[in-house]
Structure formats: structure tokens, C-alpha cells
N, C-alpha and C positions, 0 to 999 in steps of 0.2 A: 844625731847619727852615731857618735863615738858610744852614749850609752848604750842603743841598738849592738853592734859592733859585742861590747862586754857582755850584751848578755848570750851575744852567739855564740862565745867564746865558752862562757859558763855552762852552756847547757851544751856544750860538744864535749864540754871535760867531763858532765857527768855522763854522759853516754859513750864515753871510751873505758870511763873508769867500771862503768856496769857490764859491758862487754869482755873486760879482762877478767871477774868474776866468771862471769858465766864461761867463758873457755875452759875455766879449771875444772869447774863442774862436768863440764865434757867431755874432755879430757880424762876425770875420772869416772867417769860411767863408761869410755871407751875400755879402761882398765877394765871395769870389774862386767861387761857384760859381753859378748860372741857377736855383735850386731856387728861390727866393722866400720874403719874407719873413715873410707868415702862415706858409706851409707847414712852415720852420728855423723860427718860433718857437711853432708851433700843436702838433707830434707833436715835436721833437728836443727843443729847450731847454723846452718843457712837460713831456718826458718824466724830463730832469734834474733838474729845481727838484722835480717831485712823486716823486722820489728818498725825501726826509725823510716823507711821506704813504706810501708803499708800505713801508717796511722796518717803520717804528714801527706801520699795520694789520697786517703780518703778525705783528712780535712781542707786539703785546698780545693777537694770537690767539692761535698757535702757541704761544708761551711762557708769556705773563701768563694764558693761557685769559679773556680778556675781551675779547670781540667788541663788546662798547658801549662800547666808550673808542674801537677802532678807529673806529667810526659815528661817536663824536661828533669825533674827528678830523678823518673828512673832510667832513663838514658845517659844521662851526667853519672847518676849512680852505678850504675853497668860498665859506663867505658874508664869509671875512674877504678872500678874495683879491679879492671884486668891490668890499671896500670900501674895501680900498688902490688900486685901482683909481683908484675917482673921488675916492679922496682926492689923486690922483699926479695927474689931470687938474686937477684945481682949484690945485693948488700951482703947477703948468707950462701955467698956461690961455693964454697967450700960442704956445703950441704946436697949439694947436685938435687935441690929439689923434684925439678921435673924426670929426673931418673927414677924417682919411687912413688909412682903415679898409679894405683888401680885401674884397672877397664870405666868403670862404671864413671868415672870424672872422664875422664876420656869420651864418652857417649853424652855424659849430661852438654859438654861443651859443643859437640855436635849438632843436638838439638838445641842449642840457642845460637848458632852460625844460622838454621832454618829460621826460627823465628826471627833473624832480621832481616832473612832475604823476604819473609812475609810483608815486614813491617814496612821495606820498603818499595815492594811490589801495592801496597795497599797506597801507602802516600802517591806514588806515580802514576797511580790507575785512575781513568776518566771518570768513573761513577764505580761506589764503595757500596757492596750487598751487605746487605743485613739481615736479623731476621728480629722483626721487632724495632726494637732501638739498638740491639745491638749489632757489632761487623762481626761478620766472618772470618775477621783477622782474629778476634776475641775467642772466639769457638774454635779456632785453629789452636790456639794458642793453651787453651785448656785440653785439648786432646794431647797436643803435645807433651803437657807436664804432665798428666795421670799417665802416658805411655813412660816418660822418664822414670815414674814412681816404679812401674810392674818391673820394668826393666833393670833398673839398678839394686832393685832385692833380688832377684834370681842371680845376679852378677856378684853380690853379694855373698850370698848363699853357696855358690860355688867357690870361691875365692878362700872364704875364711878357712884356714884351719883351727882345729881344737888348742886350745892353752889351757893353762892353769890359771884358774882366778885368782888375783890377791884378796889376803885379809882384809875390807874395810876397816878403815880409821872413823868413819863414819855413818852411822847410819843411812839408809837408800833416804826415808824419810826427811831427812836434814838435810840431806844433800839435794832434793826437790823441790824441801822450800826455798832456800840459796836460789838455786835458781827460779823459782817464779818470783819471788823478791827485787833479785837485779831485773830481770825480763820487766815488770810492770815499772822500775825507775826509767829504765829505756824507753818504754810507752810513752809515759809522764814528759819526758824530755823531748821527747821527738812530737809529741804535739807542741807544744811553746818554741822549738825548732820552726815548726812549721810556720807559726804566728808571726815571730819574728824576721823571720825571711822575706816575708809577703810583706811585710813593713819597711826592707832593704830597697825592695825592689822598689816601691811607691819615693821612697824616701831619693833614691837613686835617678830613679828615672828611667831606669833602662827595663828590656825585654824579660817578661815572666821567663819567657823557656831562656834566656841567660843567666838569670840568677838562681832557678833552680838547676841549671845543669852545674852550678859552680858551688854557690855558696848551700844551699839545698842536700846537693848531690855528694859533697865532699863530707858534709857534717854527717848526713845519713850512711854513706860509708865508713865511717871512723870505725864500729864494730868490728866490722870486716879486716881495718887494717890493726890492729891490736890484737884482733886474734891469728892473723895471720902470724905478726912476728912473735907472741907465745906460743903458738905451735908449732912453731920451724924449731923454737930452741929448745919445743920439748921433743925434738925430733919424730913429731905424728904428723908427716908430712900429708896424706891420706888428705885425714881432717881439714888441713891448712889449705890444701887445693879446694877440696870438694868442700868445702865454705862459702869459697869463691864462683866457682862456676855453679854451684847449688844457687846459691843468694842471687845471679843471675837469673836464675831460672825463675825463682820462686820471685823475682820481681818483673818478669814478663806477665806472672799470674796475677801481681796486684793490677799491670793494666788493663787487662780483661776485667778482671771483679770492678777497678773504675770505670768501666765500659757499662756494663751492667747497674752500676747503681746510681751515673747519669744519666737522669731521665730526659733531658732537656734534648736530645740528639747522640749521635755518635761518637765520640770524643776522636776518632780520625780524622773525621769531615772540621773538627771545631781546631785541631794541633797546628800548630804553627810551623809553616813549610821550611824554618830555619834548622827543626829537629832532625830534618833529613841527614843532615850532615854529623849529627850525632850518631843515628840510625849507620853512615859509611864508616863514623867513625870505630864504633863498637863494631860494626861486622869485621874490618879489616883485621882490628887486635884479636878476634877471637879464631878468624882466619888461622893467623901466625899464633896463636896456641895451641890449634889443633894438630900443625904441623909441626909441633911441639909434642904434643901428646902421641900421637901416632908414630913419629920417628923413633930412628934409632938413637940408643941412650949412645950421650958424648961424652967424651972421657978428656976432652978438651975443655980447655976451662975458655981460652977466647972464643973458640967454637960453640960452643954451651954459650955467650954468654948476649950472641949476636941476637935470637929470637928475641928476647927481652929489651935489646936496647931498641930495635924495631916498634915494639909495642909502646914503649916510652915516646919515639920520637914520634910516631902517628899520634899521641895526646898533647904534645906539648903542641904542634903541626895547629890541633882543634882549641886550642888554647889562644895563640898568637892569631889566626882567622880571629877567633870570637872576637877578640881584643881590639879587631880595626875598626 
């Protein structure tokens, strides 16, 4: 067990350490290009950090054949990323992060407060439609993200104003391998994540959807939260949000795409009704994000600093539950 344990440990540092790479590369392509910065940190560098969330749902599928580790994955993965979140605003509250917030992160978070009212209208419903093998929740789900897609480039596109480029130090060229370089050590990592988890769990004893909401879920978020606090301190707060509610997003689409590439049935009919409470638990945080995002900016620091502790105390809440 202790060796299990070191190697978790090892393959989470190289996938913090590859993440903090790739930020910088984002970072500076946000410098030298017009694209904006929800936009580069809501679908690109969202798409990179839920890297370790897409490899490890597909191989607990495809390979482990257990589609409720992949669930509790990315559910564990979602309610932990909104709770480093306002853990990462409360450390840097002198930053008033949620005061320089775009639209388009503000809508992306929107549509994933629906996607769990789906998710959990889909678990409490008496019989789950499909078409094929796959749910309806999965078809919901992808309409929702291409609509996110159309919708946060037009908000985009309105938003940015013109700047002046800087000089490269770098060629574009260089700076693309860099990043597909860290991007495939993160792959790499997060399959052997994957492997070893599923080994935790056997070794342990305990529930698939426990250990990926924990030990799964936390290691697969590590991206997320590294590049969070190098984005806060490169003050591209933009990016830093829309990471976070992006990487949500884009990890409701891996559970559709696991929907689709389990053939054996529908992987809501097969999830384990303890996910639910994951399911409450991510919808309430992302509730109290929105009324975050939409409100008006606080120029109070205790005031500012309540929504955040809120969302903390709901994960620690799904923390001490799991633990009974």
C-alpha cells in the first residue's frame, strides 16, 4: 500500500509540474495573440489541465471496464475544482479576483449549474431514454457544450479590444512544441494515475465512486489548481477563472463521450446512486459562483470573501459525509 501511495504521489508531481509549464505557454500566446482571455483559458488551457480527467474516464472505461470510477472522477473533479477555486481567491483576496471576471466565464458557469440540474433529474428519474446505448442526458450535454463554444466566441469577439503585440522572445513554433511536449507528459501520467487508483481502491476496499471522487479526482485536478495560482500572480485573472469553469465544462463532455464509447449499456443506469450527492454537491458550489459572477463587484474584503468560504464549507460538508 505505502508503495502504491509513492507512486501517486510521483505521478501527481509530474502532472503539476507539466501543468505549470503549459500555463506559461498560455499565458504567452494570450500575450501575443487577440483571442482573449476567458476564451485561451475557458476551451484551450481548459482543454489541457482536463487532459488527466479524459485519459483516466476513458481508461477506467475501455480498459478497467468501470464506468463509476470514471463518474466519480469527474464529479470529485468538478466539485474539487470550484473548491480550489475559492480556496485560491481567499488566499489572493487582495486580487479581488471575481471582480475581473469576463461575460463569457460567467455563461460558461451557467451552463454547468444546467448540466447538473440534468444530471440529477436523470439519476431520480424512473426510467432513463436513450437513443441507442446512449442517454439523453449525454445528447443534452453535448448540445450544451457546442452552444457554450458559439456563444463564448461572439462574447469574445465583442469584449476584446485592440492592443499592441509584444516582441516574441520565442518563436510561435517553440512555443507549440513546449506545449504539446508537457500536454503528452500529462497524458502519460494520468494514465498510470489512472492504474494506480484502481489499485487504491482494490487494495483499500472501499467504493470505486469514493476513491475516484478523492484520490482520482484531486490528482486529476492538480492542473487546474497550479495554474490557477500562476495565473492569479500573473494577474490574467480571465484565464485563471475560465480554466476553471472551462475544465468543468469540458469535463461534463468527457462523460457523454464515456457514455458513447460504453457499449455494455448506459453508464447512468450502471453509476452509483452515492454520486448523487456529489451531483448536490457541485451544483450548490457552482450555484454560489454564479451569484458570484453575476453580482455586484465588492469592495469589501469580509463581504467578498463569504461566497468563497460557502463553497469551501459545502466540500469539506461532502468530505466528512463520505468519511462516515
Amino acid at each position: 500500500m505505502g508503495l502504491l501511495l509513492l507512486q501517486y504521489v510521483g505521478l501527481s508531481f509530474l502532472v503539476v509540474f507539466s501543468s505549470i509549464k503549459i500555463s506559461e505557454c498560455v499565458d504567452e500566446l494570450d500575450q501575443r495573440t487577440k483571442l482573449g482571455g476567458a476564451l485561451i483559458g475557458g476551451i484551450l488551457l481548459a482543454g489541457v489541465t482536463s487532459l488527466p480527467e479524459l485519459i483516466t474516464s476513458i481508461s477506467s472505461t475501455m480498459m478497467l471496464n468501470n464506468p463509476d470510477l470514471a463518474f466519480g472522477n469527474i464529479l470529485g473533479s468538478n466539485a474539487f475544482n470550484v473548491f480550489i477555486l475559492a480556496v485560491g481567491n481567499i488566499v489572493f483576496i487582495k486580487h479581488m479576483l471575481f471582480n475581473n471576471i469576463g461575460r463569457s466565464n460567467t455563461m460558461t458557469n451557467v451552463i454547468n449549474c444546467s448540466i447538473y440540474i440534468i444530471i440529477l433529474f436523470t439519476f431520480f428519474s424512473p426510467t432513463i431514454t436513450q437513443v441507442g446505448h446512449v442517454g439523453t442526458a449525454s445528447i443534452s450535454i453535448a448540445v450544451l457544450y457546442y452552444l457554450n463554444l458559439k456563444l463564448a466566441s461572439n462574447l469574445e469577439s465583442n469584449d476584446n479590444q485592440s492592443s499592441d503585440l509584444p516582441n516574441p522572445s520565442e518563436s510561435m513554433l517553440n512555443l507549440i512544441l513546449r506545449f504539446v511536449f508537457f500536454a503528452i507528459v500529462i497524458v502519460i501520467s494520468s494514465l498510470l494515475v489512472s492504474i494506480t487508483t484502481d489499485n487504491i481502491a482494490r487494495e483499500t476496499g472501499v467504493g470505486s465512486s469514493f476513491v475516484g471522487a478523492i484520490f482520482l479526482g484531486v490528482a486529476t485536478s492538480l492542473p487546474e489548481m497550479t495554474s490557477l495560482i500562476s495565473l492569479i500572480r500573473m494577474r490574467n485573472y480571465d484565464i485563471a477563472v475560465g480554466n476553471i469553469v472551462g475544465s468543468n465544462l469540458f469535463n461534463f463532455g468527457i462523460i457523454a463521450l464515456t457514455d458513447v464509447l460504453y457499449f455494455s449499456g448506459n453508464i447512468f443506469e450502471i453509476a452509483d446512486i452515492s454520486n448523487s450527492l456529489l451531483v448536490f454537491v457541485g451544483l450548490a458550489e457552482s450555484i454560489v459562483l454564479a451569484f458570484v459572477l453575476f453580482g455586484i463587484k465588492i469592495k469589501n474584503k469580509f463581504l467578498y470573501a463569504i461566497p468563497s468560504v460557502l463553497i469551501i464549507l459545502v466540500y469539506c460538508y461532502y468530505i466528512t459525509t463520505s468519511l462516515k
